[in-house]
C-alpha positions as CSV (number, residue, x, y, z in Angstrom):
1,X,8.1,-1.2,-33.9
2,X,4.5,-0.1,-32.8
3,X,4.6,2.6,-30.5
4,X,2.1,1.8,-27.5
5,X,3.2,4.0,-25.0
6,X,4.7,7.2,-25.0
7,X,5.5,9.9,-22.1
8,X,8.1,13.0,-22.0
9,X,10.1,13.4,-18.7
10,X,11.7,16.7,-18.4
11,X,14.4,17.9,-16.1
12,X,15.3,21.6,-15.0
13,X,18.9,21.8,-13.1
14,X,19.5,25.3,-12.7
15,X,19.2,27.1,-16.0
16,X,19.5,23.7,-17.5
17,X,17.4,21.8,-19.5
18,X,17.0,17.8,-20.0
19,X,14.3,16.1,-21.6
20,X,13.7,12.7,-22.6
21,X,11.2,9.5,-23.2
22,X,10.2,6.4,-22.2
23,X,8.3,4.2,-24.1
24,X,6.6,0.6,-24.7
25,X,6.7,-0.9,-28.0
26,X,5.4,-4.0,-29.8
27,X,6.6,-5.7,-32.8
28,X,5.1,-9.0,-34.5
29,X,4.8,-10.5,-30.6
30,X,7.6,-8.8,-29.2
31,X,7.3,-6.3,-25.9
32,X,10.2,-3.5,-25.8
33,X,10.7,-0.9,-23.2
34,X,13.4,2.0,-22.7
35,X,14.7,5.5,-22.6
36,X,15.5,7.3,-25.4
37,X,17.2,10.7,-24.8
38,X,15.5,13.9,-26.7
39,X,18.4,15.8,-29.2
40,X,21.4,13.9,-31.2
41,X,21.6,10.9,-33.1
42,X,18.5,8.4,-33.2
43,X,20.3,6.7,-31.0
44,X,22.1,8.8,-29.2
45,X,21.1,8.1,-25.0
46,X,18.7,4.8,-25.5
47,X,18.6,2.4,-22.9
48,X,16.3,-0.9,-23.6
49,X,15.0,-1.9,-20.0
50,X,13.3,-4.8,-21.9
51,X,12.9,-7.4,-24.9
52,X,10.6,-10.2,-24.9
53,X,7.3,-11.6,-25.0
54,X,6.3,-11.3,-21.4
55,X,3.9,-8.8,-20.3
56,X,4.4,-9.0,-16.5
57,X,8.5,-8.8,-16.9
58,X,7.9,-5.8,-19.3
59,X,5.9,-3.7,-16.4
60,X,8.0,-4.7,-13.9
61,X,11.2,-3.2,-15.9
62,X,9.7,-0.5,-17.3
63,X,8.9,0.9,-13.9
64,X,12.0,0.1,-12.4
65,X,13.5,2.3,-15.0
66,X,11.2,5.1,-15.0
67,X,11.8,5.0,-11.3
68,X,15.5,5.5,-12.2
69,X,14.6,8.3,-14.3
70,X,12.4,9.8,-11.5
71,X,15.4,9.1,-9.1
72,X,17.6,11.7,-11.1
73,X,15.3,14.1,-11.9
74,X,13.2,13.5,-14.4
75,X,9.3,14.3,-13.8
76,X,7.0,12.9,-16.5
77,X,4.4,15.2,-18.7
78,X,1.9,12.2,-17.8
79,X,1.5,11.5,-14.2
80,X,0.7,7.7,-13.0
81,X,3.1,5.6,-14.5
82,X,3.9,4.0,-11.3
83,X,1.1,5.3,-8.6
84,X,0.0,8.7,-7.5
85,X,2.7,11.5,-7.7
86,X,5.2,11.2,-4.9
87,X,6.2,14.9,-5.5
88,X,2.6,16.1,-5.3
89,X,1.8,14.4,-2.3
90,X,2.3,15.9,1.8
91,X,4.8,13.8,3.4
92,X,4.3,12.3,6.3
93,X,5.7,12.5,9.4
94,X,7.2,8.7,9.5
95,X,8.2,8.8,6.2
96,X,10.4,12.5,6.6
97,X,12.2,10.6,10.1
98,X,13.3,7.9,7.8
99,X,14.4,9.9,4.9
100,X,16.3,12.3,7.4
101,X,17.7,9.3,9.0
102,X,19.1,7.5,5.4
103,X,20.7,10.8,4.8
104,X,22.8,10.6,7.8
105,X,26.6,9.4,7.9
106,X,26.3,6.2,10.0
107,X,27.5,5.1,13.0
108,X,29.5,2.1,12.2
109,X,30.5,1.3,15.7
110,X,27.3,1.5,17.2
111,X,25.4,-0.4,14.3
112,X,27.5,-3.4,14.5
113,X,26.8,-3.2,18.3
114,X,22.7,-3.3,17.0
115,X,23.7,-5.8,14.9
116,X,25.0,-8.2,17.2
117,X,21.7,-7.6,19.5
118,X,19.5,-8.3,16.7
119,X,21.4,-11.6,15.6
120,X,21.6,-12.8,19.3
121,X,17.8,-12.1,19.3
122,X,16.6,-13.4,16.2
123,X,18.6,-17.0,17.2
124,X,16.9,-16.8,20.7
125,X,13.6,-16.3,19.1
126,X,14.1,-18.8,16.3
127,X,13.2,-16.2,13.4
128,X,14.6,-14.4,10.9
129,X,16.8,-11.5,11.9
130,X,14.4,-9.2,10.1
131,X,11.5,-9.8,11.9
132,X,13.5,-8.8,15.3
133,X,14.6,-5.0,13.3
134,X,15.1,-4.1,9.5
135,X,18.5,-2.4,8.9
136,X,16.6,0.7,8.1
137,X,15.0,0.5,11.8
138,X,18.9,0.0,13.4
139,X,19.9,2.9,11.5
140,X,17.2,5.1,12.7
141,X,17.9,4.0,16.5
142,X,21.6,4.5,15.8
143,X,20.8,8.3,14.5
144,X,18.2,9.0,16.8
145,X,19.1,7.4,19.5
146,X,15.7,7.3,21.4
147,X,16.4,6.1,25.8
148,X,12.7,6.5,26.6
149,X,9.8,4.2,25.8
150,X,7.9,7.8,24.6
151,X,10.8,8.5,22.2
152,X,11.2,5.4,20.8
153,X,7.6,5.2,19.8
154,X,8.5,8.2,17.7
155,X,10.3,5.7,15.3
156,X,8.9,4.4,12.7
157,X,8.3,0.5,13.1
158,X,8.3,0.2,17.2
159,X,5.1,-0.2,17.9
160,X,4.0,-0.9,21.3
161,X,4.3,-4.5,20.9
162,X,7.8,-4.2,19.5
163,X,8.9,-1.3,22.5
164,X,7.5,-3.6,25.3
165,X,9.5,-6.7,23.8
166,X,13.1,-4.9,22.5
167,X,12.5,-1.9,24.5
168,X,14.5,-2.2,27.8
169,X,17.3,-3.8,25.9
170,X,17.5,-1.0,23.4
171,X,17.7,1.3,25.9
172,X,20.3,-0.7,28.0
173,X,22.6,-0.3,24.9
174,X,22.2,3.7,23.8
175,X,21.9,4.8,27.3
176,X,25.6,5.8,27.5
177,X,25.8,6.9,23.4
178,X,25.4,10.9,23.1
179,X,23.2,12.3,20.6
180,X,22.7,15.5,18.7
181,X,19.2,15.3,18.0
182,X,16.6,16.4,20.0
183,X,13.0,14.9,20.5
184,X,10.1,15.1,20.1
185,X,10.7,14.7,16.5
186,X,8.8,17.2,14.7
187,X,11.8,19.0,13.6
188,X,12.4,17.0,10.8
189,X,9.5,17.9,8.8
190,X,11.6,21.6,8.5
191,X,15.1,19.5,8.1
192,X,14.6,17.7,4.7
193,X,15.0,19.1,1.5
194,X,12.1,18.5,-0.8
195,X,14.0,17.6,-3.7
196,X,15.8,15.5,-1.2
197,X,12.8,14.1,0.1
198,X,12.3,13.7,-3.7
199,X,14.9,12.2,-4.6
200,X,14.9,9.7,-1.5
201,X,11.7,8.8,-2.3
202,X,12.2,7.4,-5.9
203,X,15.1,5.6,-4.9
204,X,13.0,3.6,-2.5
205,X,10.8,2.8,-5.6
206,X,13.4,1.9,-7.9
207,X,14.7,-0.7,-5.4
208,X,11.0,-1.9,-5.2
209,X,10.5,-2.4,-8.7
210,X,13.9,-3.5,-8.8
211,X,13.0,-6.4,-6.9
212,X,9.4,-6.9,-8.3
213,X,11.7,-7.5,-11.7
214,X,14.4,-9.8,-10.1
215,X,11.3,-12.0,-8.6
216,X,9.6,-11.7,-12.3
217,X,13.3,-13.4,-14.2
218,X,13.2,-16.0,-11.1
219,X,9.6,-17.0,-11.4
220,X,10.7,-17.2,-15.7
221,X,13.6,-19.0,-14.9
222,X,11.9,-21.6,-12.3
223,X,8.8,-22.3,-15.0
224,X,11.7,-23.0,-18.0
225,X,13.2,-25.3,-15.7
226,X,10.2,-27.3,-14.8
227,X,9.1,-27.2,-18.7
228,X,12.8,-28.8,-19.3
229,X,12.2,-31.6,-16.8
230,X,15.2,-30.5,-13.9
231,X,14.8,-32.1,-10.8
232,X,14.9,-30.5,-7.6
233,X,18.6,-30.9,-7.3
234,X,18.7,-29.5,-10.8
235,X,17.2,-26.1,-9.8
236,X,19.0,-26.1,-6.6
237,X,22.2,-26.0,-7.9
238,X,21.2,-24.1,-11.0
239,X,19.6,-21.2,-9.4
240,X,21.4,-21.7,-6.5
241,X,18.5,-21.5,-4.4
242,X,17.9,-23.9,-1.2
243,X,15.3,-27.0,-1.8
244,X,12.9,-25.7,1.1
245,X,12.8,-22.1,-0.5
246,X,12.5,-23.5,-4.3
247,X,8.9,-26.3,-3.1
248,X,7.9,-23.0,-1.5
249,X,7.9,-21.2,-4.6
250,X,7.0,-24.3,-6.7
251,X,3.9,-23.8,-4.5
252,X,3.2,-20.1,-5.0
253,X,3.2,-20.8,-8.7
254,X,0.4,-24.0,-8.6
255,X,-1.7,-21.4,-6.3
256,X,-1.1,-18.9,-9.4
257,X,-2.2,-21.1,-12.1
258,X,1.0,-22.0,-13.3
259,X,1.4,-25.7,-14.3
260,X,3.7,-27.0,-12.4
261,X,2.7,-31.0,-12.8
262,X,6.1,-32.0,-14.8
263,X,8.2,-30.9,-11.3
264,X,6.2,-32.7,-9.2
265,X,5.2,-36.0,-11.0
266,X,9.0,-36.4,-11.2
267,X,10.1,-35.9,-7.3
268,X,6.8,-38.2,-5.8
269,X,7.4,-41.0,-9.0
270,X,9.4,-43.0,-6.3
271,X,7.4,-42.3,-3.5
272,X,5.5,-45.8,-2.4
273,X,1.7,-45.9,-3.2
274,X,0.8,-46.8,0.7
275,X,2.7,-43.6,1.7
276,X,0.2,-42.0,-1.0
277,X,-2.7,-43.4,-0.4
278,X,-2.2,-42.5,3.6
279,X,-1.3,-38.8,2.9
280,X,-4.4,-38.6,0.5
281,X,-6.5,-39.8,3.8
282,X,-4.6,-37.7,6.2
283,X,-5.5,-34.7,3.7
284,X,-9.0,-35.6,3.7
285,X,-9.7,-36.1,7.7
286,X,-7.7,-33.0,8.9
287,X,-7.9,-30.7,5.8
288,X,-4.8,-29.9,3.3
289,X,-3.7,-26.5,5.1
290,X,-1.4,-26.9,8.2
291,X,1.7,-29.5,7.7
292,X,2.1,-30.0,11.2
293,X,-0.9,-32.3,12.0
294,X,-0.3,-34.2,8.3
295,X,3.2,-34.7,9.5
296,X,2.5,-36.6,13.0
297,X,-0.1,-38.5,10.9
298,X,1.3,-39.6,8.5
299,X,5.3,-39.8,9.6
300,X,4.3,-40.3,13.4
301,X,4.7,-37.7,16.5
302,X,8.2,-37.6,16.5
303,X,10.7,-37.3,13.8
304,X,14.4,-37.3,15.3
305,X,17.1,-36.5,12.1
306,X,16.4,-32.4,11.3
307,X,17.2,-33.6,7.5
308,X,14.5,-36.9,7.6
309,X,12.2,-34.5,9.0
310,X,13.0,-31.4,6.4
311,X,12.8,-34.3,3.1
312,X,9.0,-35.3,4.9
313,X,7.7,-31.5,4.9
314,X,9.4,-31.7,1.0
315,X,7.4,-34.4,0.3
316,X,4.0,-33.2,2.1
317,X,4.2,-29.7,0.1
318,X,4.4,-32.2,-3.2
319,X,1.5,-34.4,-1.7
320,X,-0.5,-31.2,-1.6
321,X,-0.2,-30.1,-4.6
322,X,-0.8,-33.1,-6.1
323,X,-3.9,-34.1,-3.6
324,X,-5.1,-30.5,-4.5
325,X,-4.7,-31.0,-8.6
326,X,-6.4,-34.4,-8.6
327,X,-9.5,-33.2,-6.3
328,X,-10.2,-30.5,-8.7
329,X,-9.8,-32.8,-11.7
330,X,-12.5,-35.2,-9.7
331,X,-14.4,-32.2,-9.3
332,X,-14.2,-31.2,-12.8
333,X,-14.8,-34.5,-14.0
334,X,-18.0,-34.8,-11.7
């Protein structure tokens, strides 16, 4: 194996030393990434993060494992393997709260009681239950515990549009919960350990790369799939994803470049050339980029059965892509 990229992490605990690399590596078309701890056997402490032959998987798992690395300790002799130096830069305000906060023992009582608000409001609202609050936002209210509209703005992620919607109702449930901290909140920045702080911070960045790589071995997954010639009912119960989410991502990959023509000439083979030929005309008098108007065009103004009307936006997200493919070839052609 051709060594491409090299860099030492060291790591002092006390009087005790720790040293180690990671490094990329190619061999005849093949990308390898890992850990390989300095002393012992060649192969004593060597973790492969990654074997293969694609580029964009290999970042994303090397930098979820130096992360790791990071995460317990490590700093590297090369800085900017993932982005400037966490340890070298002056933490913010925001980000010390929330790091203060996560170190906290929860309150299990009062976040299920946050919970509960945030489902009832997130199915009043008709969106997703993270839009209303992130966890990470609960648990800073449930630490915090802010009862003013002054001290809540002191938490990261309530905004003034956010206070004046949630606030009152927020309020209404910590008003009788007693609290140990005090506000304003400039305390904190004396309150967390830098190595802590540290520490915190990779974590945060390993579960960020960590999910760069699980989207990476999806988007593989989805595009060997499509090569193979699965339906939609294939990948749904393969990947166990549901149909809306998988033509969503079937989307994001035509806007990417990827070719995702097999998958799509398959699922509109059976749909009837008048519907075409009136969706291609929808798409060319009111434009391919809301769903709405195309819908009420082409289906009419009102579709009654919630699964009818979920198969017809389905359908329309396949039309596009096809309308969008064809135009270009025209274009090409022309």
């Amino acid at each position: 194996m051709q060594i491409v990229f090299l860099n030492r992490l060291d790591r002092v605990e006390g009087s005790a030393e720790s040293r180690g690399q990671v490094f990329i590596g190619e061999y005849q078309g093949t990308w390898t990434a890992g850990w390989r701890a300095a002393g012992g056997e060649a192969d004593a402490g060597e973790e492969i993060w990654y074997e293969g032959v694609s580029w964009e998987e290999l970042l994303a798992a090397f930098r979820h494992g130096a992360a790791g690395k990071m995460k317990e300790g490590y700093r590297p002799l090369i800085d900017g393997m993932l982005d400037t130096p966490i340890w070298e830069r002056e933490p913010s305000l925001p980000l010390l709260i929330q790091c203060y906060a996560e170190l906290q023992p929860e309150n299990p009582e009062l976040m299920a009681a946050l919970k509960q608000w945030r489902r009832a409001k997130a199915s009043e609202e008709k969106r997703s239950a993270y839009l209303v609050a992130t966890n990470r936002e609960l648990h800073m209210l449930a630490v915090y515990v802010p009862q003013s509209v002054s001290e809540i703005a002191q938490i990261p992620g309530f905004g003034k549009l956010k206070t004046e919607r949630y606030g009152a109702e927020i309020f209404a449930l910590l008003r009788n919960v007693p609290r140990t901290h005090a506000f304003p909140l400039d305390w904190v920045a004396q309150a967390v350990n830098p190595d802590r702080f540290s520490e915190w911070m990779f974590r945060l960045k390993e579960e960020k790369y960590g999910r760069a790589l699980s989207s990476v071995r999806d988007k593989r997954a989805l595009l060997s799939a499509i090569r193979e010639g699965k339906t939609l009912a294939d990948l749904e119960q393969q990947l166990q994803i549901e149909r809306r989410k998988l033509v969503e991502r079937i989307e994001r990959l035509d806007e990417e470049g990827y070719d995702v023509w097999p998958i799509i000439e398959q699922e509109l083979a059976e749909v009837p050339p008048e519907e075409w030929t009136l969706a291609s005309e929808a798409m060319v008098q009111l434009g391919d980029r809301y769903l709405k108007p195309l819908l009420r065009k082409i289906y009419g103004e009102t579709v009654s059965d919630p699964s009818d009307l979920e198969r017809h936006y389905e359908k329309l997200r396949m039309m596009r892509i096809r309308f969008r493919r064809e135009r270009e070839a025209e274009s090409q052609a022309g």
